[in-house]
C-alpha positions as CSV (number, residue, x, y, z in Angstrom):
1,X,59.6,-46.1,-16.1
2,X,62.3,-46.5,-13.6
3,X,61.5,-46.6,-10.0
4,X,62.6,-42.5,-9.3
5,X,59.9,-42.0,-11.6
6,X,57.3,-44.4,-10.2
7,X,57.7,-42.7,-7.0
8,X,57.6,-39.6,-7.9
9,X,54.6,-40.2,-9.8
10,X,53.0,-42.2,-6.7
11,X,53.6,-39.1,-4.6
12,X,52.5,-36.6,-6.9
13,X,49.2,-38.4,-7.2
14,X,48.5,-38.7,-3.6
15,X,49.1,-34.9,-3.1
16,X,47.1,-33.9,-5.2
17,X,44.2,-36.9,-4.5
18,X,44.5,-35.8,-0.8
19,X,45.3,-31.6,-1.1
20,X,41.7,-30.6,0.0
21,X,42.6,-33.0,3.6
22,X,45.9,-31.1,4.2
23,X,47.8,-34.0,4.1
24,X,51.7,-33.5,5.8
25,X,54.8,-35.1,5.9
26,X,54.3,-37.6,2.9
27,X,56.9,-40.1,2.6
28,X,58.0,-43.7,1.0
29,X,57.0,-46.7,2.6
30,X,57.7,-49.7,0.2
31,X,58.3,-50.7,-3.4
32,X,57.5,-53.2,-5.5
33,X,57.4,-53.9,-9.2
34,X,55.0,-57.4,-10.7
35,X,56.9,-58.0,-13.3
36,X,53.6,-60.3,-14.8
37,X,51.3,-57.4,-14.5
38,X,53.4,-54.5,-15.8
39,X,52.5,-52.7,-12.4
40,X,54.7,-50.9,-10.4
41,X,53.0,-51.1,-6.5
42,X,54.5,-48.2,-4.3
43,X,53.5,-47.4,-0.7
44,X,53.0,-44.1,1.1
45,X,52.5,-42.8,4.4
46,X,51.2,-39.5,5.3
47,X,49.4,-37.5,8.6
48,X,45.8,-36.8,8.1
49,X,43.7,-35.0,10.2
50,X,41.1,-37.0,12.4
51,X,39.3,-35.2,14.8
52,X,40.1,-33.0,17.8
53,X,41.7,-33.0,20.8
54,X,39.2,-33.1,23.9
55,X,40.1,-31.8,27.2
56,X,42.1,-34.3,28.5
57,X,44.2,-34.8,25.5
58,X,44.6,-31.3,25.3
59,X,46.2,-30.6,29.1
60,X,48.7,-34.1,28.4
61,X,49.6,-32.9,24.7
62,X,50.3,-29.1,26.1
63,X,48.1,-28.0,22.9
64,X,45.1,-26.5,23.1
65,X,41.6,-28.1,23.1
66,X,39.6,-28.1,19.6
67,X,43.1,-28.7,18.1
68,X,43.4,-31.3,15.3
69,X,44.7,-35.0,16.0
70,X,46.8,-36.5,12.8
71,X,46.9,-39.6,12.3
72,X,49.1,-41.7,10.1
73,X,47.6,-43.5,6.7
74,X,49.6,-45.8,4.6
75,X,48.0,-46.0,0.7
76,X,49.7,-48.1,-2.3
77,X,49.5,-46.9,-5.0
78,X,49.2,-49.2,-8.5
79,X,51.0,-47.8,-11.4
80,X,51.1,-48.9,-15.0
81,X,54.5,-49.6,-16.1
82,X,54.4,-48.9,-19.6
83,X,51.8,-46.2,-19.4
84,X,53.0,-44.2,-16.3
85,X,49.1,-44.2,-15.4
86,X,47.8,-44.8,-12.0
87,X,45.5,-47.7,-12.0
88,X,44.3,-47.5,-8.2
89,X,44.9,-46.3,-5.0
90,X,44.1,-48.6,-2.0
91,X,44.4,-48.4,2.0
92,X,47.0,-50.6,3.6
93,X,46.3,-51.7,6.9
94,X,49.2,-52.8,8.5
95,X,50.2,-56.0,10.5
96,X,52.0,-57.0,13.4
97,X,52.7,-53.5,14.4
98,X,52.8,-52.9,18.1
């Protein structure tokens, strides 16, 4: 499996993991390949929705109140080289970001 194809498949999964949340804007983070463990390890970002917006978020976003808040997620997703199989999907918290 080349990378174009461990990305797509990455992607793909996490779509379709995630559908019933209405994830948006789904996009490549990082990629890396253990070349010991076969395992292709790719990175995604997507929006999510968490909650609504109260009053006062509402009047400084210029949206309405009750509307949804998104925030971003960042998975990695483990892939089997030779098998093309996903093997896990895990949250990645990030560090050192302002």
């Amino acid at each position: 499996m080349d990378v174009r194809e461990a990305v797509r498949t990455a992607k793909d999964y996490v779509r379709s993991t995630f559908a019933d949340e209405k994830i948006k804007e789904l996009g490549l983070e990082e990629v890396d390949f253990d070349s010991e463990s076969d395992v292709w390890r790719i990175t995604v970002s997507f929006l999510r929705p968490r909650g609504r917006m109260n009053v006062f978020q509402a009047a400084n976003s210029g949206y309405p109140e009750g509307t949804p808040t998104m925030r971003r997620s960042f998975k990695t997703v483990n892939i089997d080289n030779s098998l093309g199989r996903v093997l896990s999907v895990k949250h990645r918290e990030l560090t050192g970001v302002d």
